[in-house]
DRENSE-347513 format. One record per atom (N, C-alpha, C): residue in three letters; x, y, z. Coordinates in steps of 0.1 Angstrom, whole numbers, plus 5000, padded with zeros to 4 digits. Each point is the difference from the previous one (the first is absolute). Example, Ala and Ser with C-alpha at 12.3 -4.5 7.8 and 13.67 -1.06 7.14 Angstrom:
ALA513249435078 ALA499150125000 ALA500950125000 SER499650114993 SER500950115000 SER499250115008 
This chain:
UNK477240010973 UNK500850114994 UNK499250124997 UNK498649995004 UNK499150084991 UNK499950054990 UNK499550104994 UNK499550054988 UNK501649974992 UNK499449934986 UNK500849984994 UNK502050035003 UNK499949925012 UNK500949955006 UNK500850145008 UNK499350115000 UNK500550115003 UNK500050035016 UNK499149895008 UNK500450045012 UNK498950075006 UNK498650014994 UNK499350105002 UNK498949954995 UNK498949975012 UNK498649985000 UNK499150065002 UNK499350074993 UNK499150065006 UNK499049915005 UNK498850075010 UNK498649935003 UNK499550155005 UNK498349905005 UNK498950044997 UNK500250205000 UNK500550005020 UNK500050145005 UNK501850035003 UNK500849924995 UNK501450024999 UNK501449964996 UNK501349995000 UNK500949964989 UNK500549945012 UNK500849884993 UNK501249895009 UNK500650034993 UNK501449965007 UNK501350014987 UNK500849855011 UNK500549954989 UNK500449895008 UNK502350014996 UNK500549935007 UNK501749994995 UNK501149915011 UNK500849954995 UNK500649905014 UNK501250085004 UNK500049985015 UNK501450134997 UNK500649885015 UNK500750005002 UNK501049915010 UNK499149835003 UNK500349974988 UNK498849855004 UNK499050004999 UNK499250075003 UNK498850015001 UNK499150134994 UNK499049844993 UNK499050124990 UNK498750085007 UNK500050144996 UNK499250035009 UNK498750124991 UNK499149975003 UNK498850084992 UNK499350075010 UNK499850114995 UNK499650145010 UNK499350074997 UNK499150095003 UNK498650084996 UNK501450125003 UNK499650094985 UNK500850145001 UNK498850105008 UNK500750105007 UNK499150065007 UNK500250174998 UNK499150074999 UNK500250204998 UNK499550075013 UNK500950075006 UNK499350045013 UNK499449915008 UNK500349875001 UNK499549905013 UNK499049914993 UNK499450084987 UNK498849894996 UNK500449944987 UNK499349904998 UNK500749914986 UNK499750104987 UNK501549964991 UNK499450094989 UNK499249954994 UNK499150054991 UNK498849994996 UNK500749954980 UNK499349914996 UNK500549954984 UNK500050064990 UNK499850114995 UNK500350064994 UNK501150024989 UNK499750064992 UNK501249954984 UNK501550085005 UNK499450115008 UNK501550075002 UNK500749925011 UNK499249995010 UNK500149875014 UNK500849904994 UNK499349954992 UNK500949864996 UNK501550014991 UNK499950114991 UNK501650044993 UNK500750025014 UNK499350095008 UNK500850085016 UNK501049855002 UNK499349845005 UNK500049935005 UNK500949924993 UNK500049994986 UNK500849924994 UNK501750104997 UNK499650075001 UNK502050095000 UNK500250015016 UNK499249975004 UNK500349955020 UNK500749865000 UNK499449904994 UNK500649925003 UNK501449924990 UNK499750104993 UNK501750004988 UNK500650025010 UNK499750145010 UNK500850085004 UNK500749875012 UNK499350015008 UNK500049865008 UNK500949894996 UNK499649974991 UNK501049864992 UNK501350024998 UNK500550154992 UNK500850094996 UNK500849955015 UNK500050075009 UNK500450035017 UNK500649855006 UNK499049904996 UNK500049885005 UNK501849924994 UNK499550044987 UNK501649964993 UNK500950075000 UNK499750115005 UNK501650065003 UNK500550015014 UNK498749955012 UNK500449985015 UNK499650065008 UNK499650094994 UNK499350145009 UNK498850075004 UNK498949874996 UNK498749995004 UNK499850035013 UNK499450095007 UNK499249965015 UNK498550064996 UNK499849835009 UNK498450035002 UNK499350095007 UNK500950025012 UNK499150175007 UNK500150114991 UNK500949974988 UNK499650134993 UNK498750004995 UNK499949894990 UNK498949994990 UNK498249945010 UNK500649875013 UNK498849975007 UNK500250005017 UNK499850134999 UNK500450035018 UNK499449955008 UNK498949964997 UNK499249895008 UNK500349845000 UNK500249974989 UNK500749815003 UNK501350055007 UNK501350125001 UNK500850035008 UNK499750015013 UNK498650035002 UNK500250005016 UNK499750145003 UNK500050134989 UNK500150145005 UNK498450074997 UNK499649995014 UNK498350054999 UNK499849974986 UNK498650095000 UNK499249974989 UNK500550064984 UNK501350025004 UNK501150074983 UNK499650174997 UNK499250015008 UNK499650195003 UNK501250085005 UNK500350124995 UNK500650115002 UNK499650045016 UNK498649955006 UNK499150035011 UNK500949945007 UNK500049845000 UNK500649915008 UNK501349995002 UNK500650024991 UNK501850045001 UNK500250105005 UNK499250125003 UNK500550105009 UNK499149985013 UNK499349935004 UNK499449995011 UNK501049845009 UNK500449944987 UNK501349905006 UNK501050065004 UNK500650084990 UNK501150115006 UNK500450065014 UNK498350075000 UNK500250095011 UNK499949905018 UNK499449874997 UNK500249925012 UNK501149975001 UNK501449984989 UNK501249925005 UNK500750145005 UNK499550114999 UNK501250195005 UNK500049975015 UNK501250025005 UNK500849985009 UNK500450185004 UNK499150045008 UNK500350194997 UNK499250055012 UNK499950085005 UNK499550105007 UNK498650034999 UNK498850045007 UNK498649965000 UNK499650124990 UNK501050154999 UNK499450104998 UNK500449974983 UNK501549904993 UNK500249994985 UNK499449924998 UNK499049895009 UNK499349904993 UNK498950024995 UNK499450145008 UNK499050054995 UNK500050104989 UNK501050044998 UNK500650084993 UNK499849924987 UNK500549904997 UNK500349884989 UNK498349954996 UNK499349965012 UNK498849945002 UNK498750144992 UNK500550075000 UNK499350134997 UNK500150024982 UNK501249975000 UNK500950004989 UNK499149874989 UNK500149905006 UNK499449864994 UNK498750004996 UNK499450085009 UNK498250044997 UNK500150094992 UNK500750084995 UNK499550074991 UNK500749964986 UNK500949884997 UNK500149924988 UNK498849914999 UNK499449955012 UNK499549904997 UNK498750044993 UNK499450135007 UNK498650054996 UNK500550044984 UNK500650034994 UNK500350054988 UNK500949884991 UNK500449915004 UNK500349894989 UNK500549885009 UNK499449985007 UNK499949895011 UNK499649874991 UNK498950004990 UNK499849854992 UNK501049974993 UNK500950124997 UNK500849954988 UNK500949895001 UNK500749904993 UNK501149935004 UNK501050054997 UNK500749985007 UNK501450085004 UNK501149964987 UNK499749904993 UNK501249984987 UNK499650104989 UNK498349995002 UNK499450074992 UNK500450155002 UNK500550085009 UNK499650145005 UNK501450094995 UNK499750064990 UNK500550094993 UNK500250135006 UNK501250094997 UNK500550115001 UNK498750114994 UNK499450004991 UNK499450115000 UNK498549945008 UNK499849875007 UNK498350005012 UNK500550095007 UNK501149985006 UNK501050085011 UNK499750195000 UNK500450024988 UNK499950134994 UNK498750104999 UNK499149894995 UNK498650024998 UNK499250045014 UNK500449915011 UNK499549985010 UNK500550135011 UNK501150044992 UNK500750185006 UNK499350094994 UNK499749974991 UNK499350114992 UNK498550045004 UNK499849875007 UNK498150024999 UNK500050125015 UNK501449955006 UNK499950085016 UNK500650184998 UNK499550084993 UNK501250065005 UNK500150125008 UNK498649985008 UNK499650045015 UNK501349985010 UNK500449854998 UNK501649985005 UNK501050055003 UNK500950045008 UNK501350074999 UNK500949924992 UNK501150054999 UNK501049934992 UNK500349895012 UNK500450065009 UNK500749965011 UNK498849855004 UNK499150005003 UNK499049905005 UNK499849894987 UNK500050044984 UNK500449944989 UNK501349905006 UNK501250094997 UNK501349945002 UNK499949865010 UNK499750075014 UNK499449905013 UNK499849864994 UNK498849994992 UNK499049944998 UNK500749914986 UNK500750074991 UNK500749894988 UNK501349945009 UNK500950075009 UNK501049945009 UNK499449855005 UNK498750025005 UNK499949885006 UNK499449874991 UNK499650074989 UNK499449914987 UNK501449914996 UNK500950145002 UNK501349914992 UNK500849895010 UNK500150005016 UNK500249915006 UNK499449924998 UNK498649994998 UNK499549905003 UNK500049854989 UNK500050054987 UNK500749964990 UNK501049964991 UNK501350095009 UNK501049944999 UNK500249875011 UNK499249955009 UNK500349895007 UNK498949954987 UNK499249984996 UNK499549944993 UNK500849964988 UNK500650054997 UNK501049974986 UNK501149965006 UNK500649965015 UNK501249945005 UNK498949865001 UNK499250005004 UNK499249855001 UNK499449914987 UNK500150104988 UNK499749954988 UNK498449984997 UNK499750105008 UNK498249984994 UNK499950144987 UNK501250064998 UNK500050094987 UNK501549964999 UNK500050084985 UNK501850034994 UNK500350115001 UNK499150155000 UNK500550105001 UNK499250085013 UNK500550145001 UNK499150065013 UNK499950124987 UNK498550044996 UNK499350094998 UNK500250115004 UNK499850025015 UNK500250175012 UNK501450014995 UNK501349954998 UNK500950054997 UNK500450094988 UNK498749974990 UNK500050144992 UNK499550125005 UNK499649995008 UNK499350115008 UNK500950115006 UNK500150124990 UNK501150115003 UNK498950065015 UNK500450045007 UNK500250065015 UNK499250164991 UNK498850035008 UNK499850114995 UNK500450145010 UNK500150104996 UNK501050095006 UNK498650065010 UNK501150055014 UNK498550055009 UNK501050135007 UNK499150095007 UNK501050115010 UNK499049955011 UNK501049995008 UNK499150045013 UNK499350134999 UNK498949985014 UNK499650165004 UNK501050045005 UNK499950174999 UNK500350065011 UNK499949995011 UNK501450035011 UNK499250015014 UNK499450115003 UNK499549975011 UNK498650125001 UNK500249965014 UNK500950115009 UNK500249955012 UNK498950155008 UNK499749985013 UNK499350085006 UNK501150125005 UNK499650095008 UNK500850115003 UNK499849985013 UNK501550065007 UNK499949995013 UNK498750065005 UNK499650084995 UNK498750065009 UNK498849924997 UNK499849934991 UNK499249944998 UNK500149835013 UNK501149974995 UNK500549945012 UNK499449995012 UNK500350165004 UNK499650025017 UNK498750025001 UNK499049984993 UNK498850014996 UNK498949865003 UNK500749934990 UNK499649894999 UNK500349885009 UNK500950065009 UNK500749955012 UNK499349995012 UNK499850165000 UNK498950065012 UNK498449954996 UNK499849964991 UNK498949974994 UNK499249885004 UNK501349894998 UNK499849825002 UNK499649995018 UNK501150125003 UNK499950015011 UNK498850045011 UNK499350064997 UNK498750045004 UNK499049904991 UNK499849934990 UNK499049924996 UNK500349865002 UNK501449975003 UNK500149865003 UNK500949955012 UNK500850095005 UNK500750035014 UNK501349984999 UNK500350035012 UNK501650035000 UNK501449924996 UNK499149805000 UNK500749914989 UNK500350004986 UNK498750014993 UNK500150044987 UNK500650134997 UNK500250125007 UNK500550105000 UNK501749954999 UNK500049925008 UNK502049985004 UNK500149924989 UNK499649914993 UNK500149954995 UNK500250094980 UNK499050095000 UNK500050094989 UNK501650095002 UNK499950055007 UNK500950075006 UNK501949934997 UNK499949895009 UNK501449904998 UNK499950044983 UNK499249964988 UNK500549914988 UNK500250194994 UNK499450045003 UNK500150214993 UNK501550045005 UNK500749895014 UNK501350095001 UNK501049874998 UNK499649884997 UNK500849954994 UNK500549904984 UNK498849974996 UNK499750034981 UNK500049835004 UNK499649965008 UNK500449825002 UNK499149984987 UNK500249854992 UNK498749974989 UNK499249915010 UNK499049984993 UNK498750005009 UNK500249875006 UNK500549844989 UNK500249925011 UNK500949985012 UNK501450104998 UNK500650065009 UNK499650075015 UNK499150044996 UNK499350145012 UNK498649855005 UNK499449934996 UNK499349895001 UNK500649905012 UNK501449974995 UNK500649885006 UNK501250025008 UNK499750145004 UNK501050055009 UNK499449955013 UNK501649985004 UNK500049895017 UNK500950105008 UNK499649935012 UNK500750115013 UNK501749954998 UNK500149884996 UNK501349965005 UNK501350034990 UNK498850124992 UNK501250064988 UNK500250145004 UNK499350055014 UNK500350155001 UNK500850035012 UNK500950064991 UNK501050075015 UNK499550125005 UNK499450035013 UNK499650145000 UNK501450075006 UNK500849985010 UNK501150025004 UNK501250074992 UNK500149934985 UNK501150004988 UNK498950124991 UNK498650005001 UNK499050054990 UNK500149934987 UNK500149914999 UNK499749924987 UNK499149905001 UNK499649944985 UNK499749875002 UNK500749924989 UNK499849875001 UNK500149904985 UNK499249914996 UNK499950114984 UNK499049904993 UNK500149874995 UNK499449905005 UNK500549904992 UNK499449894998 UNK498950014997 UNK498649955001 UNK498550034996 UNK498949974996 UNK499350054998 UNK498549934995 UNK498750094999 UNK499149895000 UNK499450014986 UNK499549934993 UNK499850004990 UNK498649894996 UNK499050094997 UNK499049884998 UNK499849945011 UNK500150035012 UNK499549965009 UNK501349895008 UNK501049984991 UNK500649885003 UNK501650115007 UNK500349935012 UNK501350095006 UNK501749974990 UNK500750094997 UNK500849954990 UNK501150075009 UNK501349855000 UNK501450085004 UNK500950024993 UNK499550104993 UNK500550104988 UNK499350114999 UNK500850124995 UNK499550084989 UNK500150034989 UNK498850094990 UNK499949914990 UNK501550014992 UNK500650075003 UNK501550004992 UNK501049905007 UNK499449885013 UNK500349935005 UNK501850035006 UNK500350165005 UNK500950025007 UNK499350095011 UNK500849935009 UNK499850105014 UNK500150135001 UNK499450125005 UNK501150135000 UNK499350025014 UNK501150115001 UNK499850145016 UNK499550074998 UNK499050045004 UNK499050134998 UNK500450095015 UNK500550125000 UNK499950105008 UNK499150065002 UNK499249975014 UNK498650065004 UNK500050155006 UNK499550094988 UNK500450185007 UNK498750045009 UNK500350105002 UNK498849985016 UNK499150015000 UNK498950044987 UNK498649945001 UNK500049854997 UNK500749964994 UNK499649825000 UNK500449955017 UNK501050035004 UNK500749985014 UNK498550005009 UNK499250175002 UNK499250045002 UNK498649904996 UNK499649944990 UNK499249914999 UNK499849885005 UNK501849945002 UNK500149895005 UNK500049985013 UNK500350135005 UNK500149985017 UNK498350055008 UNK499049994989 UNK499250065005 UNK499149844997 UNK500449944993 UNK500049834994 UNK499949915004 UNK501450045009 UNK500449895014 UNK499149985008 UNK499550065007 UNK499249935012 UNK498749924995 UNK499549974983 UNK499049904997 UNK500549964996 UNK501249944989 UNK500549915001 UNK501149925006 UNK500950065002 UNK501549935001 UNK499949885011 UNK499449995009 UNK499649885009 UNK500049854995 UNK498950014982 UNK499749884998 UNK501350004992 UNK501550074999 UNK500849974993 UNK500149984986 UNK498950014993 UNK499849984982 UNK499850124992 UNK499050004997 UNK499450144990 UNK500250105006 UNK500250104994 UNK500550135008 UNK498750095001 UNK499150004986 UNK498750064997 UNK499049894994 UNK498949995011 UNK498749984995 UNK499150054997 UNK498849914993 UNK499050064996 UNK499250055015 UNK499850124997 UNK499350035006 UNK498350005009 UNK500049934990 UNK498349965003 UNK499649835006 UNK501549874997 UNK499849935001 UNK501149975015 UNK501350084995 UNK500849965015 UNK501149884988 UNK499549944989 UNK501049944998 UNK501050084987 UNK500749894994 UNK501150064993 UNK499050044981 UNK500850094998 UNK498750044984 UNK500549864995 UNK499049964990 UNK500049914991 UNK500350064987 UNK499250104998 UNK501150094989 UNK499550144996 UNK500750074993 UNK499850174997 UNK499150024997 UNK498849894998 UNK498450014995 UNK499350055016 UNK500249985010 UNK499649985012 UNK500150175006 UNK501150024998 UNK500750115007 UNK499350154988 UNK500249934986 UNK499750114991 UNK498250065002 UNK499149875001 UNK498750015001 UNK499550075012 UNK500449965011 UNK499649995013 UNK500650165006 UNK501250054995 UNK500850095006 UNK500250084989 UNK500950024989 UNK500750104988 UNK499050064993 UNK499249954994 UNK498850064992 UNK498850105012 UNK499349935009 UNK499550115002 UNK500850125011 UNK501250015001 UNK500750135004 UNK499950034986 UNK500449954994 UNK501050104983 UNK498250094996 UNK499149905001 UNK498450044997 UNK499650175007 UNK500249965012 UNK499650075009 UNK500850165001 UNK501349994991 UNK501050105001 UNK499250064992 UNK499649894983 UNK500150104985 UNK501549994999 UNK500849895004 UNK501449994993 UNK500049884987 UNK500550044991 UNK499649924987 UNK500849845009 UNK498949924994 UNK500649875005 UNK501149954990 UNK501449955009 UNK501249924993 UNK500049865012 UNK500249905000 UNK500149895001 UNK501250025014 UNK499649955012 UNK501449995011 UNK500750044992 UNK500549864992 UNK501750034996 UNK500550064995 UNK499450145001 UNK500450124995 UNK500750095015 UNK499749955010 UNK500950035008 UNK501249975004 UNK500849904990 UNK501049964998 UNK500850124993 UNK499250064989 UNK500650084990 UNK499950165005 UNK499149995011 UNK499950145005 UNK500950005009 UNK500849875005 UNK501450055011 UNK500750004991 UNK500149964992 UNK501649994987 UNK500150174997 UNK498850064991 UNK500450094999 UNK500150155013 UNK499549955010 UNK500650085016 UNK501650024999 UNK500349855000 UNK501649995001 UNK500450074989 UNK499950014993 UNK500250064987 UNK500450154999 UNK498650055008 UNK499750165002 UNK500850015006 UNK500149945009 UNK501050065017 UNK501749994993 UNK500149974993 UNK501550014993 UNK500849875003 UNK499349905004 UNK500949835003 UNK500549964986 UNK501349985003 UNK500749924988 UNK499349864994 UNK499950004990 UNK499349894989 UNK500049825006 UNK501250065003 UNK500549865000 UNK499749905018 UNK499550125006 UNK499849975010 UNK498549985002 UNK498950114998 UNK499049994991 UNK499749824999 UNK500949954984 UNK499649844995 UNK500449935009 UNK501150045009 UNK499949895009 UNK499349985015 UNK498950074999 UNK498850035013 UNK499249944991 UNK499750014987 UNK498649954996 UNK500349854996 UNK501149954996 UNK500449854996 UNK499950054988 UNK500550114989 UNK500149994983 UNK501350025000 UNK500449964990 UNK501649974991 UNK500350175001 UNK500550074995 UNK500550144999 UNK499750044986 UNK500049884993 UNK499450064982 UNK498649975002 UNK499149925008 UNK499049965000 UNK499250185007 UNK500550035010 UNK499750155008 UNK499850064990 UNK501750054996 UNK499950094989 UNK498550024989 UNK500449884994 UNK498449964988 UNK498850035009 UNK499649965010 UNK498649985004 UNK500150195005 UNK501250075006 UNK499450145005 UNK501350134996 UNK500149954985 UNK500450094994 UNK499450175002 UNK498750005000 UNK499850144996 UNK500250085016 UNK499849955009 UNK500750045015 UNK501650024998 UNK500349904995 UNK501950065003 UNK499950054989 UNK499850034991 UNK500350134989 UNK499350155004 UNK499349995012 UNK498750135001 UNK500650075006 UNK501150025005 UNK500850165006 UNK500950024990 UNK500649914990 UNK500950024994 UNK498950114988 UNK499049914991 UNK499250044991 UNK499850175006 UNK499450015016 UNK499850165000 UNK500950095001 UNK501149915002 UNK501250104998 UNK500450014986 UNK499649964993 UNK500650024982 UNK498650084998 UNK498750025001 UNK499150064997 UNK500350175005 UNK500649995015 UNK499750115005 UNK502050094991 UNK500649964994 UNK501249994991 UNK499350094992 UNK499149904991 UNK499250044987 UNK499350185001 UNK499549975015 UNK499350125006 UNK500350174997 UNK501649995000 UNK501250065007 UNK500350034990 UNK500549914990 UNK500250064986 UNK498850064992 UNK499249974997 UNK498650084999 UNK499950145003 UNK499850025015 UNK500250085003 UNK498050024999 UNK499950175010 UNK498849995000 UNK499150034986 UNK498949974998 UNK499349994989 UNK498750155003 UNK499850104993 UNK499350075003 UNK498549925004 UNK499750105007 UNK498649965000 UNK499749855013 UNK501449935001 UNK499249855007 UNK501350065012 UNK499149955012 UNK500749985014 UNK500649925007 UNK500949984999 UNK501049885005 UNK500550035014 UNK499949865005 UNK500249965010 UNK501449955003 UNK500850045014 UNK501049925001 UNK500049935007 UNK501349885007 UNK499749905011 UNK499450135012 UNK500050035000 UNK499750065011 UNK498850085003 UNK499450004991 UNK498650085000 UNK499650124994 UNK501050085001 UNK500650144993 UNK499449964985 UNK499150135000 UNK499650034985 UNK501150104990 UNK500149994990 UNK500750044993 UNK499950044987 
């Protein structure tokens, strides 16, 4: 019964607590972060309102032992470490969200990985946001989302009673701005790839600047989605992490209308690939299909962007530099979201300040008018005419 019948033994280097719960009596070393707790006066009170607590649970039905000994349960070694490294083996997902998650896991585990998970409180949680806050909100949020899956299967299995991450308010984040290139910049960096890496990598830069594909889109583009005849293609597919996916990532197909520099890239495309029937653009340097935007970005994007003195933005900023083309050129919105695969409020939000930018200079050049000229300063009109 141990110490004065309380359930609770101490020895030399640590505490037992002993209690019968379905038949059978069972005595167990309590453990703190993976190692035995140590005997101590506070250790031992800790140990004896543990196993009230225990007792308490037992008589009213609702004991589980993976909560209190995740190890005689069967669940690793009762670590926050092990339960999300169990977790992430049973995810049934895509190679690029498992890494995603797996990414996610390492960085609970380096930061409260010993803790036990009955044990792990709303404000470790908190604390452990706080120590980061080099972090975005957005890469935070990421990173408690997957704390909080992973834990709520843990509290459907009964190795806790509550999930912690679920107090975890969502911290607020903006995206960046886009920061799309300029068509001239474009033809630059076009002509660029093209003289330092050749006329593949060129068609290839060229295709994604006139058609905004996202990168595992423009990656895992196949011949047997392009109509050159009709000038379209369809997206519906894509590579990701290296792995081919038939989907995109908004997992609906669309038609992309190919205008006549992408037309123009692809027919200049054709004669290296279209034979072997698959990838429409290879790497260049190997002959096979990219493995991913790291390849193409290293090898190809950076030293043109170097070589110009064009501030470096990331490929997929050529996505955002055909959005706002279409934009300039006066294409309706709605047609616009449905070339790039966004919702029409999703467009709107992500390239607001493009569809407001003729209207805003036309309320400015209003403001102008009523003003009227101001001694002394020289104003310009659309047209060049000083005034």
């Amino acid at each position: 019964m141990g110490r004065n019948g309380t359930g609770v033994t101490p020895r030399a280097t640590s505490i037992q607590v002993s209690f019968t719960h379905s038949g059978q009596h069972r005595r167990l070393t309590l453990k703190a972060e993976g190692e035995p707790m140590r005997p101590t006066p506070a250790n031992i009170k800790f140990a004896e309102r543990l196993v009230a607590e225990i007792r308490q649970k037992i008589a009213l039905g609702v004991f589980s032992l993976a909560e209190y000994f995740p190890e005689e349960a069967g669940v690793g070694d009762g670590t926050l470490s092990a339960l999300l490294d169990d977790w992430v083996k049973t995810l049934r997902a895509p190679k690029s969200t498992i890494a995603k998650y797996t990414s996610a896991a390492k960085f609970w585990t380096g930061e409260i990985g010993k803790k036990l998970p009955r044990l792990l409180k709303p404000s470790d949680i908190r604390k452990v946001i706080a120590a980061h806050p080099g972090l975005s909100g957005k890469t935070i949020n990421d990173y408690t989302s997957v704390l909080r899956r992973a834990l709520d299967e843990a509290v459907d299995d009964g190795v806790m009673q509550s999930n912690p991450a679920s107090k975890i308010d969502a911290l607020p984040h903006q995206p960046p701005p886009i920061d799309p290139f300029s068509q001239a910049e474009a033809d630059k960096i076009i002509a660029k790839i093209r003289e330092q890496s050749g006329d593949a990598a060129a068609d290839f830069a060229e295709f994604r600047f006139f058609t905004g594909l996202r990168t595992g889109e423009a990656l895992g583009l196949q011949w047997g989605n392009i109509d050159i005849k009709r000038r379209h293609m369809v997206v519906a597919e894509a590579l990701v992490r290296g792995e081919h996916k038939d989907s995109t990532k908004t997992s609906k197909a669309r038609t992309v209308d190919l205008n006549s520099r992408a037309m123009a890239a692809i027919l200049r495309q054709k004669p290296r690939t279209y034979l072997a029937g698959k990838h429409v653009f290879l790497n260049h340097r190997t002959g096979e299909p990219y493995s991913s935007e790291k390849q193409f970005n290293d090898q190809t994007w950076k030293p043109a962007l170097k070589a110009l003195t064009i501030r470096y933005r990331r490929p997929y900023n050529t996505r955002h530099t055909y959005a706002t083309m279409m934009l300039m050129a006066g294409l309706k919105s709605a047609y616009c979201a449905n070339q790039l695969g966004h919702s029409i409020e999703m467009f709107h939000t992500t390239y607001a300040k493009w569809l407001d930018g003729e209207r805003n200079a036309a309320e400015q050049a209003q403001l102008e008018r009523f003003l009227g000229v101001i001694p002394g300063v020289i104003v310009e009109d659309s047209k060049g005419s000083q005034r």
